[in-house]
C-alpha atoms as an extended CHARMM CRD file, in Angstrom:
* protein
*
       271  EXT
         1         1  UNK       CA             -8.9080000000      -69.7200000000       83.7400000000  PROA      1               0.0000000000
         2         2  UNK       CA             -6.1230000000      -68.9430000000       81.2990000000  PROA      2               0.0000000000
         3         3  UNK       CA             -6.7870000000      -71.9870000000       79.4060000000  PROA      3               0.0000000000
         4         4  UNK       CA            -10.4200000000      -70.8120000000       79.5670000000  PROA      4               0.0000000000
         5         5  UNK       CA             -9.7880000000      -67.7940000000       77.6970000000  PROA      5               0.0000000000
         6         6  UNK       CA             -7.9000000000      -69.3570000000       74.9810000000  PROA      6               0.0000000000
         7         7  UNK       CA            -10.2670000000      -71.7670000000       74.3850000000  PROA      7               0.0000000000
         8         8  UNK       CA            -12.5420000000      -68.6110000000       74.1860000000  PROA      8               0.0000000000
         9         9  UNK       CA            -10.6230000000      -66.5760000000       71.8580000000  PROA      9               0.0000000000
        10        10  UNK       CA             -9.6800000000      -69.5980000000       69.6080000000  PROA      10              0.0000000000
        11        11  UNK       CA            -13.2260000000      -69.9800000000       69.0390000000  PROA      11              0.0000000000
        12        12  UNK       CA            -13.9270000000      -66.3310000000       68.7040000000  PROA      12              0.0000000000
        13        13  UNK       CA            -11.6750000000      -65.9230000000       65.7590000000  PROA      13              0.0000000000
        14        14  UNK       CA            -12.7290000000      -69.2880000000       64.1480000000  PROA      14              0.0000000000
        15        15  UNK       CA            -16.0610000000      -67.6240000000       64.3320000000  PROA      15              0.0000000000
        16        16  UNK       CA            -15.0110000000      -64.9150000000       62.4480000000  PROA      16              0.0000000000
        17        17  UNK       CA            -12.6500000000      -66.5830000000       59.9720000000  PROA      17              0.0000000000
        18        18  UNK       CA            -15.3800000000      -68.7420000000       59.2270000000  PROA      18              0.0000000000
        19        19  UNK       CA            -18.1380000000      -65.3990000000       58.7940000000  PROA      19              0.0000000000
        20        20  UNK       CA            -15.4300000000      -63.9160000000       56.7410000000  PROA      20              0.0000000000
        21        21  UNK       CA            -15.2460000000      -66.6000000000       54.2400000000  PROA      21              0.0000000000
        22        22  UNK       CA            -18.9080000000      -67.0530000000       53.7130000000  PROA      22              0.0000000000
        23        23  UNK       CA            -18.9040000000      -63.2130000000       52.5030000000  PROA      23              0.0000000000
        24        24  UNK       CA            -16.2980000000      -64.1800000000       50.0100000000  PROA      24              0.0000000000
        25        25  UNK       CA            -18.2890000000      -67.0510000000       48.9320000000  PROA      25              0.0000000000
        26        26  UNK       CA            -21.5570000000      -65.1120000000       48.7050000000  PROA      26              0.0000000000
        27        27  UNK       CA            -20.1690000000      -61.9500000000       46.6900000000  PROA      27              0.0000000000
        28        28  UNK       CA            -21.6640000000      -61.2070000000       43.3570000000  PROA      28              0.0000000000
        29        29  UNK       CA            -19.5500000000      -62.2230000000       40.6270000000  PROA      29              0.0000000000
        30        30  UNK       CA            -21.2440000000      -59.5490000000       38.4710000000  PROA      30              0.0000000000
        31        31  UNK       CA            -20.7600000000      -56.7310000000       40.8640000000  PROA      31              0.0000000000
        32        32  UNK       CA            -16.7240000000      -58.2060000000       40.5980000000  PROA      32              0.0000000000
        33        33  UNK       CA            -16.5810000000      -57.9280000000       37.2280000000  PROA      33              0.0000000000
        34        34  UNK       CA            -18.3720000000      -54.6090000000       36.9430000000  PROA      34              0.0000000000
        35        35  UNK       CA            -15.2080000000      -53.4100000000       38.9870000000  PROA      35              0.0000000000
        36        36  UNK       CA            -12.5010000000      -54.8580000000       36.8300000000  PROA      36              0.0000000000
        37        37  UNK       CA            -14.8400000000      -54.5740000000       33.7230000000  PROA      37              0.0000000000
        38        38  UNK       CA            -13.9410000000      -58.0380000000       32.5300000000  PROA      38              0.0000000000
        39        39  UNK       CA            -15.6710000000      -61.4040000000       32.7170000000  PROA      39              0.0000000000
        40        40  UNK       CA            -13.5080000000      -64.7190000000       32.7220000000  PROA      40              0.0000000000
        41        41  UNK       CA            -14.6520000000      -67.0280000000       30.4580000000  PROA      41              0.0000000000
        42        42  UNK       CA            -14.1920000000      -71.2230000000       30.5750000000  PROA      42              0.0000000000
        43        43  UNK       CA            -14.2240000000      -71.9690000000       26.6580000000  PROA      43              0.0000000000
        44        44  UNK       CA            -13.0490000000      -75.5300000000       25.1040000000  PROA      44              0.0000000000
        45        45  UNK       CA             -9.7510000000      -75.6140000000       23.3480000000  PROA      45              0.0000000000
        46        46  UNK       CA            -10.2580000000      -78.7920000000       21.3190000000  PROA      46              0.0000000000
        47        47  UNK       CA            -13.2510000000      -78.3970000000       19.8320000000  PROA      47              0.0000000000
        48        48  UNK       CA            -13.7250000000      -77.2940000000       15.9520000000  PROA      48              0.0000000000
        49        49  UNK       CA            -16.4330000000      -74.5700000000       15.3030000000  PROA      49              0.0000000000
        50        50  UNK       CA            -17.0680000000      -73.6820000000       19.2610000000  PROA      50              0.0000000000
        51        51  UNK       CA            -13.8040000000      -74.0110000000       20.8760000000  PROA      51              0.0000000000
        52        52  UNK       CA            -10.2230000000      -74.6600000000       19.1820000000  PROA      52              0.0000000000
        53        53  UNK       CA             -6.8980000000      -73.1510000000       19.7780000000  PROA      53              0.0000000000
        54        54  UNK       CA             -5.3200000000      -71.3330000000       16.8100000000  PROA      54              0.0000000000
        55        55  UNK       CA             -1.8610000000      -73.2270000000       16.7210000000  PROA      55              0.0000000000
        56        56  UNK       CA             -0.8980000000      -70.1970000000       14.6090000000  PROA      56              0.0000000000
        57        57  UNK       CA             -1.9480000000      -67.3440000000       17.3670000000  PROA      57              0.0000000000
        58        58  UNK       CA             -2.3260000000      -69.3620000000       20.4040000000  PROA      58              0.0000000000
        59        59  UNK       CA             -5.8970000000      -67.8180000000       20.8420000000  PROA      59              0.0000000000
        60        60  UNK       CA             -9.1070000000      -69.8950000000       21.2180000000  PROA      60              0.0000000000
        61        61  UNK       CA            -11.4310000000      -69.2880000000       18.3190000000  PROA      61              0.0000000000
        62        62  UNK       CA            -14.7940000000      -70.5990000000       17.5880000000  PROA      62              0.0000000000
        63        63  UNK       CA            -19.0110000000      -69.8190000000       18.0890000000  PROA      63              0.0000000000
        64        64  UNK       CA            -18.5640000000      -69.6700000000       22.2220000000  PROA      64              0.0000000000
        65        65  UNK       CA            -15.8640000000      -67.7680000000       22.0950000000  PROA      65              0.0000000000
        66        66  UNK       CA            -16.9660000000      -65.4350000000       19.7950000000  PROA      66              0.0000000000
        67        67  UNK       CA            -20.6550000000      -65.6250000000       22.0160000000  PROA      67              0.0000000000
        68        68  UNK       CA            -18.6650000000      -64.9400000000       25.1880000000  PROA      68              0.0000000000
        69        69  UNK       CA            -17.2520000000      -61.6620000000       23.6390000000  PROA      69              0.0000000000
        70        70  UNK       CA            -20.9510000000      -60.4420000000       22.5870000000  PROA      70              0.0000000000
        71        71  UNK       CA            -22.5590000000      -61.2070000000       25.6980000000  PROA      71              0.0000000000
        72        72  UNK       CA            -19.5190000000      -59.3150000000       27.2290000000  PROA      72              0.0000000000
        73        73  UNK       CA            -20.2870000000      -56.1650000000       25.7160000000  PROA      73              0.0000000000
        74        74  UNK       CA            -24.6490000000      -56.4330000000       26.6610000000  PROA      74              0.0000000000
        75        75  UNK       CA            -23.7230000000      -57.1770000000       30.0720000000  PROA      75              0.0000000000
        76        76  UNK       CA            -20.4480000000      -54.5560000000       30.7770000000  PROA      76              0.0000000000
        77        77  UNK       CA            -20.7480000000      -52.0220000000       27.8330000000  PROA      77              0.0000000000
        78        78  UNK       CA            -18.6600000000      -51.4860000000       24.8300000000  PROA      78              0.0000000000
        79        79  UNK       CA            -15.5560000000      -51.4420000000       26.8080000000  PROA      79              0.0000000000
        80        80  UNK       CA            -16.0530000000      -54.1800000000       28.6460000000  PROA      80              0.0000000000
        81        81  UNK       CA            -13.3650000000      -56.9850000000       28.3440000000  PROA      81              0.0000000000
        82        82  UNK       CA            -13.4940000000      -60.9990000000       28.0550000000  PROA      82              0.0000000000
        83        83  UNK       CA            -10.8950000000      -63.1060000000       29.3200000000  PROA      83              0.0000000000
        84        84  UNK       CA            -10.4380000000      -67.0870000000       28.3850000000  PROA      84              0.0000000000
        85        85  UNK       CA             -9.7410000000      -69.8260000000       30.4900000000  PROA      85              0.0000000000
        86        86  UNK       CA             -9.3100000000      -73.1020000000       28.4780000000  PROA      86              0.0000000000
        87        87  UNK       CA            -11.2230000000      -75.9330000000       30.1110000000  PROA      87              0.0000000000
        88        88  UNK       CA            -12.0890000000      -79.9100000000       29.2110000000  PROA      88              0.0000000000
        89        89  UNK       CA            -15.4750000000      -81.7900000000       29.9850000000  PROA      89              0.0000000000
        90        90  UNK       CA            -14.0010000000      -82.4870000000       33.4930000000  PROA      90              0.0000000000
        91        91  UNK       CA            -12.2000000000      -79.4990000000       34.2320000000  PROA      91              0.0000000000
        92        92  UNK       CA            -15.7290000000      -77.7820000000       33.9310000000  PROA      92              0.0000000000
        93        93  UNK       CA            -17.2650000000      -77.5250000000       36.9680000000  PROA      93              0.0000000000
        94        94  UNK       CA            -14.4850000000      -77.6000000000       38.9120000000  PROA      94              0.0000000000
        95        95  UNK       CA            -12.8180000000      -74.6140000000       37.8840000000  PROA      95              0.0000000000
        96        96  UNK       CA            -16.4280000000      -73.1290000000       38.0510000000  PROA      96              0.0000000000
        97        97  UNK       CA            -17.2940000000      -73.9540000000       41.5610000000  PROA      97              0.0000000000
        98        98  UNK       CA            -13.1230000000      -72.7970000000       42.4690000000  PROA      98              0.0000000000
        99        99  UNK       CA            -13.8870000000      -69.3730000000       41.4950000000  PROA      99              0.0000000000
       100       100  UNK       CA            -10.8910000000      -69.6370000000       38.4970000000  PROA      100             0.0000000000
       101       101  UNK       CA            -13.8410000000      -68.4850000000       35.7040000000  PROA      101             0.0000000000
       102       102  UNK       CA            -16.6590000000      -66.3520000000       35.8970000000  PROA      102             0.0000000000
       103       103  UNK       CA            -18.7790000000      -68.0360000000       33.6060000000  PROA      103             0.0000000000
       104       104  UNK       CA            -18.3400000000      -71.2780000000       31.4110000000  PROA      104             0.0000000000
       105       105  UNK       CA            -19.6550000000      -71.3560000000       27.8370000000  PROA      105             0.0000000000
       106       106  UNK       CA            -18.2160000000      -74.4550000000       26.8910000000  PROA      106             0.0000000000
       107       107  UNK       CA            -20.7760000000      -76.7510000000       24.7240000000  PROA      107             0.0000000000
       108       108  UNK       CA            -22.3610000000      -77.8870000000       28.2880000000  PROA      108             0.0000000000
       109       109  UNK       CA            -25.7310000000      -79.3180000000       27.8530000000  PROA      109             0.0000000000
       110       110  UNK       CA            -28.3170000000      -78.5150000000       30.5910000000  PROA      110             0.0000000000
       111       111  UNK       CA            -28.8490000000      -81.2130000000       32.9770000000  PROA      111             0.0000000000
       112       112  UNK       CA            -30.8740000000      -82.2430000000       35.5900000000  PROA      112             0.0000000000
       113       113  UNK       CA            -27.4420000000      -83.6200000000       37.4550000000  PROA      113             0.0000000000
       114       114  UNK       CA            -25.7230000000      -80.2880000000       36.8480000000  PROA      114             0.0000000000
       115       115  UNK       CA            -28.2860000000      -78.1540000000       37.5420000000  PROA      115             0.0000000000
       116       116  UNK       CA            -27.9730000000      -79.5050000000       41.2670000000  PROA      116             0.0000000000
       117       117  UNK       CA            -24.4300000000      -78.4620000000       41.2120000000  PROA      117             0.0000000000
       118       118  UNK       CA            -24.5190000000      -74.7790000000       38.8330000000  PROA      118             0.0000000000
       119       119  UNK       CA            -27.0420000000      -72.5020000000       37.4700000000  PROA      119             0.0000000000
       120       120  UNK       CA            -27.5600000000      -72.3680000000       33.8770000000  PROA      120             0.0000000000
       121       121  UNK       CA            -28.5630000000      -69.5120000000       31.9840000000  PROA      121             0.0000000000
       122       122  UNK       CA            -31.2520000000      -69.8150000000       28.9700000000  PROA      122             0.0000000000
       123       123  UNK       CA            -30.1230000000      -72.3180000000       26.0450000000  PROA      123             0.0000000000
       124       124  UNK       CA            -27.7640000000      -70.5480000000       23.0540000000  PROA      124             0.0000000000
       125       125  UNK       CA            -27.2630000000      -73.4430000000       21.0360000000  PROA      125             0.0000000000
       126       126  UNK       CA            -29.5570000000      -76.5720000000       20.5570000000  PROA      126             0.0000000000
       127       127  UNK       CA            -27.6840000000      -79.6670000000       19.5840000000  PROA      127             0.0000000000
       128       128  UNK       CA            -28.3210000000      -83.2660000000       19.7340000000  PROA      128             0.0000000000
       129       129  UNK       CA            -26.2970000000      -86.2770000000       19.9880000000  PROA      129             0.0000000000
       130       130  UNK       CA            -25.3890000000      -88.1960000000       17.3650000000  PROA      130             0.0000000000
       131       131  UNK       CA            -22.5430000000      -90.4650000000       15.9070000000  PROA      131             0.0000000000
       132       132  UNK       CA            -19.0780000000      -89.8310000000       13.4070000000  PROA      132             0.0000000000
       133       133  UNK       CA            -18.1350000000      -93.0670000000       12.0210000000  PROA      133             0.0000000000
       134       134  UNK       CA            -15.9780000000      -94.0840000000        8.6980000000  PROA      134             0.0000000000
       135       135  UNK       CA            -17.8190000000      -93.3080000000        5.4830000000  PROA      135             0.0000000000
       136       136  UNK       CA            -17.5400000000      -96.9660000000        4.3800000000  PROA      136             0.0000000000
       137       137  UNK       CA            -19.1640000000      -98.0620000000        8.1130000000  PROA      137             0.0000000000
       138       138  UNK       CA            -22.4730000000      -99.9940000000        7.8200000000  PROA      138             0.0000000000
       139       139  UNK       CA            -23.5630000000      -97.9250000000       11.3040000000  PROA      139             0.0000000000
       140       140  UNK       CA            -26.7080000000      -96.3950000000       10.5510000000  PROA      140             0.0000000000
       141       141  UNK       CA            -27.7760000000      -95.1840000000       14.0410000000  PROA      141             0.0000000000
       142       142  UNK       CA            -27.6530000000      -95.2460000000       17.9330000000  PROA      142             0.0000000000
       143       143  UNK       CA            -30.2970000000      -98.0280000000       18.3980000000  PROA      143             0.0000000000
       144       144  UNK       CA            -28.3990000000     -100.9260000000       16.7120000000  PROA      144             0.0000000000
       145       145  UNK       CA            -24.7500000000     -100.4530000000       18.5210000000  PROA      145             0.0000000000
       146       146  UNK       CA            -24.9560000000     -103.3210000000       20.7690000000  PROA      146             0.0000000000
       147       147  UNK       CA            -21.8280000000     -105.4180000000       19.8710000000  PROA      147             0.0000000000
       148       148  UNK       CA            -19.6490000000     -102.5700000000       18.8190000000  PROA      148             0.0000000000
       149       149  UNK       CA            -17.1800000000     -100.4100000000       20.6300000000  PROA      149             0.0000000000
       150       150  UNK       CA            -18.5570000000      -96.4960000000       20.9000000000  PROA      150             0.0000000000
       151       151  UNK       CA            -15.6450000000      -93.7340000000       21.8230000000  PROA      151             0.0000000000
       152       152  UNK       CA            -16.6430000000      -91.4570000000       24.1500000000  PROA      152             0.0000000000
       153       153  UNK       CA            -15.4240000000      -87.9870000000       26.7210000000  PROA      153             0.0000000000
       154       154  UNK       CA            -14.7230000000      -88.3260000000       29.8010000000  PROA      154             0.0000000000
       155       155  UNK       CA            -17.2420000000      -85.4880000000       31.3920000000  PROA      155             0.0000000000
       156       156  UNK       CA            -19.8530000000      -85.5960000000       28.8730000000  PROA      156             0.0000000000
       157       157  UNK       CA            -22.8910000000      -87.5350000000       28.9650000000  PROA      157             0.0000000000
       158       158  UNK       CA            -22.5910000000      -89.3190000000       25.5970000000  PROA      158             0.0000000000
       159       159  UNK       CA            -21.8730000000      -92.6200000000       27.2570000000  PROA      159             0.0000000000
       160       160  UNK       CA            -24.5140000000      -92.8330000000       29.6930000000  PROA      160             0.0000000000
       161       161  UNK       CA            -26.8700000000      -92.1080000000       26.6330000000  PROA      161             0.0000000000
       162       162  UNK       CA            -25.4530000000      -94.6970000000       24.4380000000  PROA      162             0.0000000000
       163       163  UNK       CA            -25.8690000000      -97.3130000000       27.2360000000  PROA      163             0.0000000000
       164       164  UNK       CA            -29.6860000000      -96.5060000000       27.3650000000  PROA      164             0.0000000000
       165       165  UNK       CA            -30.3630000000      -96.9370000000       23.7770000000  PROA      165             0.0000000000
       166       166  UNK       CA            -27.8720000000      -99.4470000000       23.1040000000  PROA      166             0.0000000000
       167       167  UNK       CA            -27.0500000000     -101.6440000000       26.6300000000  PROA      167             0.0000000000
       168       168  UNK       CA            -24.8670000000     -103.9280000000       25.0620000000  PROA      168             0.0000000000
       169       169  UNK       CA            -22.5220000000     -101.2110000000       23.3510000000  PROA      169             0.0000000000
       170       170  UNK       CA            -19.2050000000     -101.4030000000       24.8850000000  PROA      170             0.0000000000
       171       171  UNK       CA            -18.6250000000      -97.6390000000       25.3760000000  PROA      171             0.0000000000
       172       172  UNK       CA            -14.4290000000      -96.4290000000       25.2840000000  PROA      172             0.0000000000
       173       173  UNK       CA            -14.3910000000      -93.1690000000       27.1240000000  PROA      173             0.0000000000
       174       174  UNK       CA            -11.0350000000      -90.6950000000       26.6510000000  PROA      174             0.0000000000
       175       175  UNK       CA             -9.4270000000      -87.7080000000       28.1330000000  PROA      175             0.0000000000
       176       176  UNK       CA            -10.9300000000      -85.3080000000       24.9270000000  PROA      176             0.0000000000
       177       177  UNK       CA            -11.9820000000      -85.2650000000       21.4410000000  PROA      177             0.0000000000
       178       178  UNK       CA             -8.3500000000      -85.1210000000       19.8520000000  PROA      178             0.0000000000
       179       179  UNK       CA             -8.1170000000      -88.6380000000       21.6890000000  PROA      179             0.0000000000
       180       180  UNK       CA            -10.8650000000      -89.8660000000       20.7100000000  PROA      180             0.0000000000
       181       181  UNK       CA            -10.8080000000      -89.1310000000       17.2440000000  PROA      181             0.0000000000
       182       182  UNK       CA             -7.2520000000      -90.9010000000       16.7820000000  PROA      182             0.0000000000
       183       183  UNK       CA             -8.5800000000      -93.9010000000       18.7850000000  PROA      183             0.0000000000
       184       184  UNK       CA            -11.7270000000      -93.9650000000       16.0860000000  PROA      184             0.0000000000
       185       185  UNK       CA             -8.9080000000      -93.6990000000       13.4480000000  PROA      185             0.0000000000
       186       186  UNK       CA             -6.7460000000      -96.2920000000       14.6690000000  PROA      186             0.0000000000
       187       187  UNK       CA            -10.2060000000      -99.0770000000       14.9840000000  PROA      187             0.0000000000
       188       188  UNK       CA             -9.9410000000      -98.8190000000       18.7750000000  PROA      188             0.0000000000
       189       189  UNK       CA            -13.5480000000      -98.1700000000       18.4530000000  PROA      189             0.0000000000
       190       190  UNK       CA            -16.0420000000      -98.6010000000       15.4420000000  PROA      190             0.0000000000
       191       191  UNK       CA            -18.2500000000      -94.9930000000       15.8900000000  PROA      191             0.0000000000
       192       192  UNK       CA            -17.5780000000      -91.6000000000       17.9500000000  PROA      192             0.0000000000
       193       193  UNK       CA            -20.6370000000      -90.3790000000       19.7730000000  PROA      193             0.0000000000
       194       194  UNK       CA            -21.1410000000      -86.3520000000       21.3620000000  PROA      194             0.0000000000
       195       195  UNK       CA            -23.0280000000      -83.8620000000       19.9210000000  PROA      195             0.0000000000
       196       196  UNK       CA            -23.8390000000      -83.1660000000       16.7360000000  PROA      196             0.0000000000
       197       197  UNK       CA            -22.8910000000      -79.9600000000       16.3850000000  PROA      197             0.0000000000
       198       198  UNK       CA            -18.9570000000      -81.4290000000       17.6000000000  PROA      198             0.0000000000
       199       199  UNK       CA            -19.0590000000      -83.8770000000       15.4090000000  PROA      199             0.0000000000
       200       200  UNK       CA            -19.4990000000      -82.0550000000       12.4210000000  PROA      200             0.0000000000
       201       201  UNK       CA            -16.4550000000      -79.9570000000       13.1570000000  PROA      201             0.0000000000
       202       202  UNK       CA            -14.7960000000      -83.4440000000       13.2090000000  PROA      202             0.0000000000
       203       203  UNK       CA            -15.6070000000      -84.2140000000        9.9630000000  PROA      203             0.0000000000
       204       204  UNK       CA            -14.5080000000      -80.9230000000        8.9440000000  PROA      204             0.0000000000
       205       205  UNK       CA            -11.1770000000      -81.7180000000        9.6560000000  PROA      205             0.0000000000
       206       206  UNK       CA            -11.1630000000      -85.3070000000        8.8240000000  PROA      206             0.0000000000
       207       207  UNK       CA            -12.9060000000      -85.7650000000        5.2500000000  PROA      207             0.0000000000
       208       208  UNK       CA            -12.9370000000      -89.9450000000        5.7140000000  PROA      208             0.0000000000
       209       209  UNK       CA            -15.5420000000      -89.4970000000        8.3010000000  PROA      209             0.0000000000
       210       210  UNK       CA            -19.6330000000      -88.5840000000        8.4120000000  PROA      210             0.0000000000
       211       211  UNK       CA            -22.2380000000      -88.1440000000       10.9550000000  PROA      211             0.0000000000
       212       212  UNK       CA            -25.2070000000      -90.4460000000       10.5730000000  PROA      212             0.0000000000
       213       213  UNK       CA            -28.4510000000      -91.2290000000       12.3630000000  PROA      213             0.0000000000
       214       214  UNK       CA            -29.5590000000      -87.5960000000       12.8780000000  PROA      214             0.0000000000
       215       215  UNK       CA            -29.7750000000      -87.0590000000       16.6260000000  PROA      215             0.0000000000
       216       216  UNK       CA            -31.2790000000      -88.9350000000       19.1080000000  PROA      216             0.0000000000
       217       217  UNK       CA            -31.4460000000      -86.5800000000       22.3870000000  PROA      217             0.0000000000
       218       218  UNK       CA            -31.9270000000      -83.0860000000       22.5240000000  PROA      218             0.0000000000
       219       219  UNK       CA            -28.8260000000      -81.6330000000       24.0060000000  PROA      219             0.0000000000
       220       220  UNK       CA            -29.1840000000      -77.7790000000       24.6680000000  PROA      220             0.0000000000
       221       221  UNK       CA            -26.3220000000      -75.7120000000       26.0970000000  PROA      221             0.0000000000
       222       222  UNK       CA            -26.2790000000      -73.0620000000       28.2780000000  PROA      222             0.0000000000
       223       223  UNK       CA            -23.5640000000      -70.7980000000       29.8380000000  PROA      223             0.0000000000
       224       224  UNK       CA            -23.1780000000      -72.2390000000       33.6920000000  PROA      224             0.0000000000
       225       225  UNK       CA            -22.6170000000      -69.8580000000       36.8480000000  PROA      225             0.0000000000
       226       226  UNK       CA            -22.0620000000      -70.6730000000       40.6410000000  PROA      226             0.0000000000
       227       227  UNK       CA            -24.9930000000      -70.8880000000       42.4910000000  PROA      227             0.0000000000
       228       228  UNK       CA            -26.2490000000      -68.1260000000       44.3140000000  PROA      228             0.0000000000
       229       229  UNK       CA            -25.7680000000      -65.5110000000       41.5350000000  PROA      229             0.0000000000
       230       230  UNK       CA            -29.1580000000      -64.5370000000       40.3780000000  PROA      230             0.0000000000
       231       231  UNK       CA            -28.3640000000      -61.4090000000       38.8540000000  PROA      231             0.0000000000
       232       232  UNK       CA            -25.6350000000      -62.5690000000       37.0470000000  PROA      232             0.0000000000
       233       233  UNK       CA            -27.8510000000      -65.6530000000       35.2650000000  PROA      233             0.0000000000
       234       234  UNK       CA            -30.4130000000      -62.5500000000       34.7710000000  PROA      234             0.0000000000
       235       235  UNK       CA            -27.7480000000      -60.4270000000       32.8440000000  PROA      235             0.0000000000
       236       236  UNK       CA            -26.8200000000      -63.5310000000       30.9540000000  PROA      236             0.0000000000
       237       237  UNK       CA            -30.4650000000      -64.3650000000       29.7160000000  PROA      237             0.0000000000
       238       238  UNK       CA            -30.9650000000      -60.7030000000       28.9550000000  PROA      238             0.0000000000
       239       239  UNK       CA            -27.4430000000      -59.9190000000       26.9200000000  PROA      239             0.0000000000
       240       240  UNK       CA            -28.8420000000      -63.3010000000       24.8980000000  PROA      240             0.0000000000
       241       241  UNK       CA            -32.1160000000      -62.0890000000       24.2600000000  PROA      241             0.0000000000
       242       242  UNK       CA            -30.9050000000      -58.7420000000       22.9170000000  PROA      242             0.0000000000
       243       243  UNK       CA            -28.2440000000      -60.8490000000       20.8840000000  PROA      243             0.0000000000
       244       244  UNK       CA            -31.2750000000      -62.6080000000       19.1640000000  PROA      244             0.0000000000
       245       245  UNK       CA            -33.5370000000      -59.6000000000       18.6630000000  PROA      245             0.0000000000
       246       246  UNK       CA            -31.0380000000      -57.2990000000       17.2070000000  PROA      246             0.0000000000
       247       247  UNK       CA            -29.7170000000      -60.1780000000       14.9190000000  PROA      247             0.0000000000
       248       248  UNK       CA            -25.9070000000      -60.6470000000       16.6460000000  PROA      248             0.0000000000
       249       249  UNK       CA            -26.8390000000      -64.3230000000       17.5460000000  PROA      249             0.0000000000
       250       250  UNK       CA            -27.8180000000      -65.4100000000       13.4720000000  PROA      250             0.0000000000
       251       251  UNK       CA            -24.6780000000      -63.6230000000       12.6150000000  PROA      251             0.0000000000
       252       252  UNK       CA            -22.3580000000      -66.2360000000       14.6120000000  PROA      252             0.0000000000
       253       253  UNK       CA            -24.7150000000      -68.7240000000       13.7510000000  PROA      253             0.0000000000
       254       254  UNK       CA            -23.8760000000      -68.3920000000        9.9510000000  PROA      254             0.0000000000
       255       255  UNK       CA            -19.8320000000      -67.2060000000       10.3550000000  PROA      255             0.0000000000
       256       256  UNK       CA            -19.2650000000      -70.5520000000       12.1750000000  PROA      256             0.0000000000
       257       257  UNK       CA            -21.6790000000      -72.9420000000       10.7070000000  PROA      257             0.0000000000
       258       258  UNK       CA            -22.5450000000      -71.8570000000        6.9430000000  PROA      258             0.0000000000
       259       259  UNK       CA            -20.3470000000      -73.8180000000        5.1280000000  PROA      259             0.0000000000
       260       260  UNK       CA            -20.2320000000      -77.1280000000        7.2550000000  PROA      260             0.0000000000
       261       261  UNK       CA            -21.1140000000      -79.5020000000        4.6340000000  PROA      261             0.0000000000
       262       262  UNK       CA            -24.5820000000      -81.2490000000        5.7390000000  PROA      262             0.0000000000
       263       263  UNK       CA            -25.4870000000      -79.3570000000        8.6270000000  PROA      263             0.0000000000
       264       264  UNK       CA            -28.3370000000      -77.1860000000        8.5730000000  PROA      264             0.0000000000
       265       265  UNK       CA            -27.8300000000      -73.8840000000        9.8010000000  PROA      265             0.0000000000
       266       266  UNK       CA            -30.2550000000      -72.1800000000        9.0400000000  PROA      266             0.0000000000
       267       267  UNK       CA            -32.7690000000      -74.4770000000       11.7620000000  PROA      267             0.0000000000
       268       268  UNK       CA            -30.4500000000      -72.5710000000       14.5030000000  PROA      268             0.0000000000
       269       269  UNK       CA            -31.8310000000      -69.1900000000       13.5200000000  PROA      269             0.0000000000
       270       270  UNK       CA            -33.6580000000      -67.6360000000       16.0650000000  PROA      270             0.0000000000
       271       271  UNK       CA            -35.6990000000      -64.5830000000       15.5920000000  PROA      271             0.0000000000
């Protein structure tokens, strides 16, 4: 009978343990950061123009950082505060699904394959894939790679788009871009393939290289939340649309991407 009853009670507080932590799982992140007015941010550390950390400051700089802050203020209020996590192309969804960020703005395109796994809000940045090679590299374009060696990230879905245009490309994927830029450098691999918008800030900082081939995908990004958070996607797609009606969104457009030499900002306007 005694053993009875601790069967019982086991079971009972398993029960309730288990009740417990779905309420923890299901709580609104907005409503959360409403409390603490702040909003934890994933942004990239090692990418030029959206996500790079100043060596001199330590801080992450760049268009989602700066996009993260904005959107802070529509969603909290002038006072509200945004805090930075930095995160790779693996680390992504991980640290998303954990609970260790909020929100990831991160150059993450909108998938089908992620959408099964996070909620995306509304695009903020269309980009497109495309490829950095050597300016004295005969590569012209994504459909005639077959034979070469492509550098990829681990995380993004370059490589699986390179293998559908090009099947016999031998595709190198490494831990993140400052890898894979010194691996193009040192001829472990003949072109560098992400998205355009990356790859110009690559050849920002490293003058021997250009983008060719325009882009051959349409890669939009959007800022990813857990699932189950409605009202927090809804506050997201709201905070951008003000951003793009009262002119906040052009302004970051042009701060980050004016003077990138062949890149057409101006096409990222929205009005």
């Amino acid at each position: 009978m005694k053993k009875k009853l601790l069967i019982t009670c086991l079971l009972v507080s398993l029960l309730m343990f288990a009740g417990c932590g779905k309420s923890v799982a299901q709580q609104s992140v907005l409503e959360n950061a409403r409390k603490t007015n702040t909003i934890t941010w994933g942004v990239k550390g090692d990418v030029k123009l959206f996500g790079l950390i100043d060596v001199h400051d330590g801080r992450q700089k760049g268009f989602d950082v700066d996009m993260a802050q904005h959107l802070t203020k529509h969603i909290l209020g002038p006072q509200g505060k945004a805090k930075f996590l930095t995160v790779t192309s693996q680390s992504r969804t991980p640290l998303l699904k954990n609970g260790n960020v909020d929100a990831m703005i991160a150059t993450m395109n909108i998938t089908p394959e992620r959408k099964k796994v996070v909620d995306f809000s509304k695009s903020y940045f269309d980009a497109g894939q495309s490829l950095l090679v050597p300016k004295n590299s005969s590569i012209k374009d994504a459909h005639h790679l077959n034979g070469h060696t492509v550098i990829g990230v681990v995380g993004a879905s370059s490589a699986q788009n390179i293998k559908k245009i090009s099947p016999k490309a031998h595709v190198l994927e490494l831990q993140d871009y400052a890898q894979a830029m010194n691996a193009l450098k040192s001829g472990q691999g003949e072109a560098l393939t992400t998205d355009n918008s990356i790859l110009y800030g690559l050849a920002v900082q490293n003058p021997g290289y250009r983008v060719v081939g325009g882009t051959f995908t349409y890669e939009p990004y959007g800022v990813a939340l857990n699932k189950n958070q409605k009202d927090f996607v809804q506050a997201v797609n709201k905070a951008l649309s003000e951003m793009e009606a009262d002119g906040e969104y052009n302004q970051l457009i042009k701060k980050w991407f004016k003077n990138v030499p062949g890149f057409d900002y101006r096409a990222l306007y929205r009005h």
